[in-house]
PDB file of N, CA, C and O in Angstrom:
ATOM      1  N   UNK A   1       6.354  38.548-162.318  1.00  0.00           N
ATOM      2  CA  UNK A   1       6.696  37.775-161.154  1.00  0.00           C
ATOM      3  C   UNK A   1       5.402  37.319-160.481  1.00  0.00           C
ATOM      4  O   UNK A   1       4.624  38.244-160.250  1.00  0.00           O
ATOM      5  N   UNK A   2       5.079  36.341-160.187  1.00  0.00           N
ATOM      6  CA  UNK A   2       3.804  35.189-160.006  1.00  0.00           C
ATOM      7  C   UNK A   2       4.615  34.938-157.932  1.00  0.00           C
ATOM      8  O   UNK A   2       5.749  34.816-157.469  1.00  0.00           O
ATOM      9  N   UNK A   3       3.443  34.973-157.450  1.00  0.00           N
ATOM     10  CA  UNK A   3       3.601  34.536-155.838  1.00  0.00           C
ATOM     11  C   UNK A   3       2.584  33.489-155.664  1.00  0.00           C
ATOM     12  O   UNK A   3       1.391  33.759-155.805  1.00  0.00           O
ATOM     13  N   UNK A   4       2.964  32.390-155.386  1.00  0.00           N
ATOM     14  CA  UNK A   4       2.210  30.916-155.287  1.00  0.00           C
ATOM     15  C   UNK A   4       1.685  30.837-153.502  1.00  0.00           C
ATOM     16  O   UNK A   4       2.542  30.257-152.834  1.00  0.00           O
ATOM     17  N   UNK A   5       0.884  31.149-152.957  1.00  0.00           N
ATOM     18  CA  UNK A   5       0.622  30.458-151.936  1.00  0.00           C
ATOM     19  C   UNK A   5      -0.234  29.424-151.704  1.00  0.00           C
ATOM     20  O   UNK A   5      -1.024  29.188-152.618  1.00  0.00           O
ATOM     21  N   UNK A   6      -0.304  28.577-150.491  1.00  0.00           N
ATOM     22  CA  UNK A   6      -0.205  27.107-150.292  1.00  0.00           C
ATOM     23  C   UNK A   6      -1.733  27.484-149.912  1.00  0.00           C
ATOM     24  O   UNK A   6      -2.121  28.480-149.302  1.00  0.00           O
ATOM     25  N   UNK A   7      -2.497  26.407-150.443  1.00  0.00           N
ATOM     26  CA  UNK A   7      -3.975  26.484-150.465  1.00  0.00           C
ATOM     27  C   UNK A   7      -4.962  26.342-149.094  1.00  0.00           C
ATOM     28  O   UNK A   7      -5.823  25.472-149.230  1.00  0.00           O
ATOM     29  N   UNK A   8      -4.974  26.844-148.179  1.00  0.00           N
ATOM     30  CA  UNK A   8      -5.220  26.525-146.656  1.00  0.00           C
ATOM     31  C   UNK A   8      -6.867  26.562-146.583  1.00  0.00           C
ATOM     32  O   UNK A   8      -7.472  27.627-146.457  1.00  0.00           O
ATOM     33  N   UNK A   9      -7.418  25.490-146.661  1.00  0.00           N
ATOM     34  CA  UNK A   9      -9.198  24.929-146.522  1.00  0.00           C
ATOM     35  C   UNK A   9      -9.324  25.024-144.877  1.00  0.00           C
ATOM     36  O   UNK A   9      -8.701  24.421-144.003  1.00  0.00           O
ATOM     37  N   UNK A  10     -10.123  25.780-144.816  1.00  0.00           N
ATOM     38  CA  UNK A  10     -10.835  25.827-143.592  1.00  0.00           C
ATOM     39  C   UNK A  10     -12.087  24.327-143.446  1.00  0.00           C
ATOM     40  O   UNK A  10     -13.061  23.867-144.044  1.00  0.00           O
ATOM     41  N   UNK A  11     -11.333  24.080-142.377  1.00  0.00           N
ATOM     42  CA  UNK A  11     -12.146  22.880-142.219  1.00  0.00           C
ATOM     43  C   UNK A  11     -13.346  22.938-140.837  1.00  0.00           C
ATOM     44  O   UNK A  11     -12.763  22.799-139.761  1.00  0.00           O
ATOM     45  N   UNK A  12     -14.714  23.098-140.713  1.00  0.00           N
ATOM     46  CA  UNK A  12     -15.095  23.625-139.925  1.00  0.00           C
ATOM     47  C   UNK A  12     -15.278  21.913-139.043  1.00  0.00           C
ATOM     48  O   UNK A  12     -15.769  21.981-137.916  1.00  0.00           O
ATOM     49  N   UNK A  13     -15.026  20.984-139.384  1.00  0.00           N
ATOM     50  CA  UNK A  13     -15.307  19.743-138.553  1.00  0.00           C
ATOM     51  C   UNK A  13     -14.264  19.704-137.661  1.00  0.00           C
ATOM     52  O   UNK A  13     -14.315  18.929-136.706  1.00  0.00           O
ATOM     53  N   UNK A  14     -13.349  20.413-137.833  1.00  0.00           N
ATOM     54  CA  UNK A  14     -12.020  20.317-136.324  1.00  0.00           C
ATOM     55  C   UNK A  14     -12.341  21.743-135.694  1.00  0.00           C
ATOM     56  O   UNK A  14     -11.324  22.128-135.117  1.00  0.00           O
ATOM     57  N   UNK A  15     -13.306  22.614-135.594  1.00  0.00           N
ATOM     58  CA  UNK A  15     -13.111  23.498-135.051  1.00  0.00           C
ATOM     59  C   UNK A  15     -13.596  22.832-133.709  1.00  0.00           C
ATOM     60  O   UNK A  15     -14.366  21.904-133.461  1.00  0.00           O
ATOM     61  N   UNK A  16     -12.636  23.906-132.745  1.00  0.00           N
ATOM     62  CA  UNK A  16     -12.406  23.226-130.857  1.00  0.00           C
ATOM     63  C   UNK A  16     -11.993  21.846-130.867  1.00  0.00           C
ATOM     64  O   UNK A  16     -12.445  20.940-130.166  1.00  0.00           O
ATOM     65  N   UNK A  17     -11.022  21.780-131.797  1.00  0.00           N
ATOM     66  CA  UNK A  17     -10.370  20.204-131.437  1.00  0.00           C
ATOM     67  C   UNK A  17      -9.440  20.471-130.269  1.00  0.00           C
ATOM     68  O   UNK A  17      -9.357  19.698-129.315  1.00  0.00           O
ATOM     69  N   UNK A  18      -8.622  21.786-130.398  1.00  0.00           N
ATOM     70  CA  UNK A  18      -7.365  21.995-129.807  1.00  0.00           C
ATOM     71  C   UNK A  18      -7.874  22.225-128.490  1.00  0.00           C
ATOM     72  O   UNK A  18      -7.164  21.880-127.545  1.00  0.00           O
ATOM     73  N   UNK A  19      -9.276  22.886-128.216  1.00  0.00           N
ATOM     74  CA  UNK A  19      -9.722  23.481-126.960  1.00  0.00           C
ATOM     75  C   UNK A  19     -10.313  22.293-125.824  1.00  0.00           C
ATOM     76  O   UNK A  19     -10.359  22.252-124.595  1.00  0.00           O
ATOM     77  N   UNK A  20     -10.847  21.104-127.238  1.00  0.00           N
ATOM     78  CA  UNK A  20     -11.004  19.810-126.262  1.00  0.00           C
ATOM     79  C   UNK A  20     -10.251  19.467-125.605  1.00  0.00           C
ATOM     80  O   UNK A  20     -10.313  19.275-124.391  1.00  0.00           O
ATOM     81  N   UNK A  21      -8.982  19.269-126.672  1.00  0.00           N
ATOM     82  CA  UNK A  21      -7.660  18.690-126.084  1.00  0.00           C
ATOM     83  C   UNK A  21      -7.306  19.302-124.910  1.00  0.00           C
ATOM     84  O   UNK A  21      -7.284  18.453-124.018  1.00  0.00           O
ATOM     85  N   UNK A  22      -7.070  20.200-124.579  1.00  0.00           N
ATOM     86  CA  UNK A  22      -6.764  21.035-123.527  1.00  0.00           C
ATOM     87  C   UNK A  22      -7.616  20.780-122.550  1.00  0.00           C
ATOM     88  O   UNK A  22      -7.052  20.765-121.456  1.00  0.00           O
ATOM     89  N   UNK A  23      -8.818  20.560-122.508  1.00  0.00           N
ATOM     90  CA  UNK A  23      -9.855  20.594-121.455  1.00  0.00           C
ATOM     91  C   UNK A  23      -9.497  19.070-121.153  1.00  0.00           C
ATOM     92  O   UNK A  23      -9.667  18.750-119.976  1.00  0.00           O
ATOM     93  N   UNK A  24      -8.965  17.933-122.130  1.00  0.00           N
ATOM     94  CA  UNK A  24      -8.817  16.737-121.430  1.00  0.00           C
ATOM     95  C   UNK A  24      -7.460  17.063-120.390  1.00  0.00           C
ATOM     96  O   UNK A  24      -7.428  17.079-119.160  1.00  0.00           O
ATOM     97  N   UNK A  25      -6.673  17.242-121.109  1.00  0.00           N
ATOM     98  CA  UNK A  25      -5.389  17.691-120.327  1.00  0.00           C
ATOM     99  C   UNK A  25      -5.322  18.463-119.388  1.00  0.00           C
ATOM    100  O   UNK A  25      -4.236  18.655-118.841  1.00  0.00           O
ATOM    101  N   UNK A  26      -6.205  18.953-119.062  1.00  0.00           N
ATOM    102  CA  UNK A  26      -6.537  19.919-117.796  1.00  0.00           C
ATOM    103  C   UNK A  26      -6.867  18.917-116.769  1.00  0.00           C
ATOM    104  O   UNK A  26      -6.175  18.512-115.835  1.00  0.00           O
ATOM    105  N   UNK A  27      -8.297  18.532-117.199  1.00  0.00           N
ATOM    106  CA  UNK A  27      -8.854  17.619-116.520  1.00  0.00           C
ATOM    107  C   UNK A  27      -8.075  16.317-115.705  1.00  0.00           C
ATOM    108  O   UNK A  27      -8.294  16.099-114.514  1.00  0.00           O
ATOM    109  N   UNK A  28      -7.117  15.472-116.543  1.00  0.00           N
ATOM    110  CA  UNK A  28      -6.224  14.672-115.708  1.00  0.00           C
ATOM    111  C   UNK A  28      -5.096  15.194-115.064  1.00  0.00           C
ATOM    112  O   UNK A  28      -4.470  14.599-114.186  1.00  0.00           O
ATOM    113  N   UNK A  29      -4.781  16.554-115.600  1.00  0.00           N
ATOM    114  CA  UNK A  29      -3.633  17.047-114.845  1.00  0.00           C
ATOM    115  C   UNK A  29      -4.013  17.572-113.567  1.00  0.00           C
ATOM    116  O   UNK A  29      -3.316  17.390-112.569  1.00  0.00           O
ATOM    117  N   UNK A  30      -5.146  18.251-113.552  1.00  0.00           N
ATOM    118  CA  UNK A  30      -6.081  18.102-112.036  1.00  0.00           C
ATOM    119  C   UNK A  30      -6.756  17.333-111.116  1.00  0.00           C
ATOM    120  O   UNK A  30      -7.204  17.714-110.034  1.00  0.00           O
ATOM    121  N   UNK A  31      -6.829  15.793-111.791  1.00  0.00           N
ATOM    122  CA  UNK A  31      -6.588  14.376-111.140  1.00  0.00           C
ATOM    123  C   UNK A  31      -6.045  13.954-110.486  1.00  0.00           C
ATOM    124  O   UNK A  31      -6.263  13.539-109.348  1.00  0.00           O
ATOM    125  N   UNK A  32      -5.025  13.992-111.248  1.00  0.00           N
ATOM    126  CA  UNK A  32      -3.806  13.612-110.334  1.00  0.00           C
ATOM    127  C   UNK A  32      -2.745  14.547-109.782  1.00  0.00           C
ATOM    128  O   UNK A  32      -1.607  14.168-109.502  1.00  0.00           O
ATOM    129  N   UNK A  33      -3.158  15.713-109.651  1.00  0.00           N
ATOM    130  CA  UNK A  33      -2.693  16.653-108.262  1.00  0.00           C
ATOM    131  C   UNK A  33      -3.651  16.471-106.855  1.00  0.00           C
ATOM    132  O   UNK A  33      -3.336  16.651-105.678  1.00  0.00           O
ATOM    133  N   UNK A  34      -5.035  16.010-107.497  1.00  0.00           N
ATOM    134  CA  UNK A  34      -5.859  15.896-105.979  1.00  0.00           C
ATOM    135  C   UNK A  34      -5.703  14.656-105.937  1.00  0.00           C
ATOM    136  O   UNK A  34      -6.155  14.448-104.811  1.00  0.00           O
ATOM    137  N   UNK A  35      -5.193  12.995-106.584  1.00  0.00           N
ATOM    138  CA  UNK A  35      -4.379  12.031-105.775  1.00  0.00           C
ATOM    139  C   UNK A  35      -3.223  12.661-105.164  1.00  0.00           C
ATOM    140  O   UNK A  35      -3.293  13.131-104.029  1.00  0.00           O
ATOM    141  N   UNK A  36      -2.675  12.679-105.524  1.00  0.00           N
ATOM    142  CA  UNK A  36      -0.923  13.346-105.114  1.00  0.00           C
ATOM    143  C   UNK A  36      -1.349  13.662-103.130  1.00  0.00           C
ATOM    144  O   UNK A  36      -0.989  13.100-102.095  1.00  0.00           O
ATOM    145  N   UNK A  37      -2.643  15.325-103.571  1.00  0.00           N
ATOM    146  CA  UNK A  37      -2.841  15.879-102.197  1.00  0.00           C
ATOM    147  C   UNK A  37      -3.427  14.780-101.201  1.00  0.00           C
ATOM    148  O   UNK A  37      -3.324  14.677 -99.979  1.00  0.00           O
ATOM    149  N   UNK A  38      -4.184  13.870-102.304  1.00  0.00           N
ATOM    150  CA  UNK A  38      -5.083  12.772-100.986  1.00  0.00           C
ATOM    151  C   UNK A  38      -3.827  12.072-100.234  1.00  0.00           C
ATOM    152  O   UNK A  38      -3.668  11.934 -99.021  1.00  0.00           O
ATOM    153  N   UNK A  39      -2.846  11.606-101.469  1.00  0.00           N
ATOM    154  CA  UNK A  39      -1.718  10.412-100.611  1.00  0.00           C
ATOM    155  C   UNK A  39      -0.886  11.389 -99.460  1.00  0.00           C
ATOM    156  O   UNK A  39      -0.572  11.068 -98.314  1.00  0.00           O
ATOM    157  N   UNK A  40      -0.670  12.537-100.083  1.00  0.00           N
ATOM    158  CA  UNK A  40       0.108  13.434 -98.352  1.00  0.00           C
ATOM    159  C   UNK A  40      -0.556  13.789 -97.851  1.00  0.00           C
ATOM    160  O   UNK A  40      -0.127  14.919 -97.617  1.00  0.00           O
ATOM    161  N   UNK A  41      -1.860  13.671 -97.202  1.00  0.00           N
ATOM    162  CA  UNK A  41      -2.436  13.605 -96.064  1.00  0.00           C
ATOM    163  C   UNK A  41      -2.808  12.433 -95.812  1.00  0.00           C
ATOM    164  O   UNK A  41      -3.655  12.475 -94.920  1.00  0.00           O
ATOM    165  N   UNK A  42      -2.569  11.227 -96.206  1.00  0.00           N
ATOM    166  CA  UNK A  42      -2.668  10.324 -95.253  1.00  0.00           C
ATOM    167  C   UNK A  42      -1.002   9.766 -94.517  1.00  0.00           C
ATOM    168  O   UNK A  42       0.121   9.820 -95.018  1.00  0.00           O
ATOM    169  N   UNK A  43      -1.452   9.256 -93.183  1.00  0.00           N
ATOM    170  CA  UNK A  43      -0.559   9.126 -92.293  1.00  0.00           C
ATOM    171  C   UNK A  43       0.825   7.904 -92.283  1.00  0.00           C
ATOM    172  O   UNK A  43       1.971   7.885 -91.834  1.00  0.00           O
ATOM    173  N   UNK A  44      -0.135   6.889 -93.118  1.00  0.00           N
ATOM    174  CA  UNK A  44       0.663   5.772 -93.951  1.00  0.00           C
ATOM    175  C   UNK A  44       1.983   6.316 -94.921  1.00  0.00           C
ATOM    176  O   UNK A  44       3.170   5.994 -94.867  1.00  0.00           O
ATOM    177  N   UNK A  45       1.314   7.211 -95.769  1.00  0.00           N
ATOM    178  CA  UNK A  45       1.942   7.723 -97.181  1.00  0.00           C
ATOM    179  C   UNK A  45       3.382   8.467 -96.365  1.00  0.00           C
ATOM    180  O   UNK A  45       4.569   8.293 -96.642  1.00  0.00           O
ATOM    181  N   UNK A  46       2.723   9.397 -95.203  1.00  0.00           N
ATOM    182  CA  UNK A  46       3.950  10.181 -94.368  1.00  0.00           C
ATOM    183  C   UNK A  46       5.082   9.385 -94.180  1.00  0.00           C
ATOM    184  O   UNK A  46       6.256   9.432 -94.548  1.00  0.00           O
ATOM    185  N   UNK A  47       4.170   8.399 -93.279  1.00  0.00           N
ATOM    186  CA  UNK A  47       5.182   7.237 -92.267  1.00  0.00           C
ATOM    187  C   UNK A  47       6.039   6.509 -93.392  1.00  0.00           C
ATOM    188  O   UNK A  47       7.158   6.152 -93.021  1.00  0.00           O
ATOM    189  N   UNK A  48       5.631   6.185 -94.931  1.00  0.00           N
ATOM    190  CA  UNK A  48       6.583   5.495 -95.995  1.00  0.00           C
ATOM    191  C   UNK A  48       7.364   6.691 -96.461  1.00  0.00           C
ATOM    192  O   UNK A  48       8.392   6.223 -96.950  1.00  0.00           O
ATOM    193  N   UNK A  49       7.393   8.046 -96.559  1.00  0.00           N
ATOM    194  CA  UNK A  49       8.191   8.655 -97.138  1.00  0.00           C
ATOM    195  C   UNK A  49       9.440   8.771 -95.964  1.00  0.00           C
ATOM    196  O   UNK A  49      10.644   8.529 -96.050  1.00  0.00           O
ATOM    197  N   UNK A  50       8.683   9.200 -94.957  1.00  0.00           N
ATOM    198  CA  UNK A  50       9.809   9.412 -94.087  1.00  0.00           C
ATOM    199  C   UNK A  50      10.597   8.173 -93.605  1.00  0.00           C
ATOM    200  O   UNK A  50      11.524   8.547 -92.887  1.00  0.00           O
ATOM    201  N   UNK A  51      10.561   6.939 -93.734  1.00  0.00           N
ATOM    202  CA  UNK A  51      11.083   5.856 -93.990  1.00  0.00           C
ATOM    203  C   UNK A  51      12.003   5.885 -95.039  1.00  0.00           C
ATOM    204  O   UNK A  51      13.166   5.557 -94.804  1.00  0.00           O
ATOM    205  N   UNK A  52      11.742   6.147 -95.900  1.00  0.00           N
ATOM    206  CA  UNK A  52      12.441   6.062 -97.212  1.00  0.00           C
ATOM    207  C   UNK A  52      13.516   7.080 -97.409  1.00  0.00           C
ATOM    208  O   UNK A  52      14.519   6.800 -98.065  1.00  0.00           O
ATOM    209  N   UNK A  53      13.321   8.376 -96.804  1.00  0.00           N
ATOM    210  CA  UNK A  53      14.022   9.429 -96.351  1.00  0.00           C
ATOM    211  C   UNK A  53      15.407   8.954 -95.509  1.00  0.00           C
ATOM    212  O   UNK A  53      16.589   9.177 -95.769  1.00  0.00           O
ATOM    213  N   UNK A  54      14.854   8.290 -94.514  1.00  0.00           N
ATOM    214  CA  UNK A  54      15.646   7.467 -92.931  1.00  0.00           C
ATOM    215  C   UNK A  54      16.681   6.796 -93.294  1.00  0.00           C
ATOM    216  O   UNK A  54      17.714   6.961 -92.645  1.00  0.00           O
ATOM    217  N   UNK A  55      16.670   5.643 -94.700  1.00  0.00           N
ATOM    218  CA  UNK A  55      16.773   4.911 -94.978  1.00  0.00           C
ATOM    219  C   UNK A  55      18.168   5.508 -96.099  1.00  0.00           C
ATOM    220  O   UNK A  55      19.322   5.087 -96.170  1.00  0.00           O
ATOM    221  N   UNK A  56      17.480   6.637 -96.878  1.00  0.00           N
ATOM    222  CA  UNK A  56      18.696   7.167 -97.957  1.00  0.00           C
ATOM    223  C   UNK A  56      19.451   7.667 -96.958  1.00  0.00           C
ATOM    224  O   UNK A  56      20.453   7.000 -96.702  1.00  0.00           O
ATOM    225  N   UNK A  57      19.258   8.726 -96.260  1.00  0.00           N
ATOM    226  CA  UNK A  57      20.586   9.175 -95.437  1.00  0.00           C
ATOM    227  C   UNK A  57      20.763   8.343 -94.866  1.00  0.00           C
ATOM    228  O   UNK A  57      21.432   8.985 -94.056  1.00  0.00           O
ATOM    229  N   UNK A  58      20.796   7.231 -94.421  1.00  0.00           N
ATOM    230  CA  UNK A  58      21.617   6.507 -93.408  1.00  0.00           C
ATOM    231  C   UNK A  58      22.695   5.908 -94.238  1.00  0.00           C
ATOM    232  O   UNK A  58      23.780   5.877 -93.658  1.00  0.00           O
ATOM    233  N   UNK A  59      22.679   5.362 -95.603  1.00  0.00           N
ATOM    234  CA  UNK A  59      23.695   4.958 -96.784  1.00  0.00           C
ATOM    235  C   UNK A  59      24.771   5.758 -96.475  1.00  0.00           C
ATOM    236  O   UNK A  59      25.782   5.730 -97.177  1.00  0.00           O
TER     237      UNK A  59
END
């Protein structure tokens, strides 16, 4: 009885591909949580949500 396994090459030119990836994905996902925080502290961004708020419950 013969056991065949699948030939797996270590490829050292992708090593930290996955860890880049992640560090990009970090990086914009922490972008745009500090837009997000900049637009709710400004007083404009308030005054349009709570408008928009005003506006659904009154329907």
């Amino acid at each position: 009885m013969s056991t065949h396994y699948a030939d797996i090459r270590h490829n050292p030119g992708e090593e930290g591909m996955t860890t880049a990836e992640y560090a990009v994905g970090t990086v914009g996902a922490t972008s745009i949580a500090g837009i997000l925080v900049w637009l709710a502290q400004q007083d404009w961004f308030k005054d349009m949500i709570s408008a928009l708020f005003k506006k659904i419950f009154r329907l």
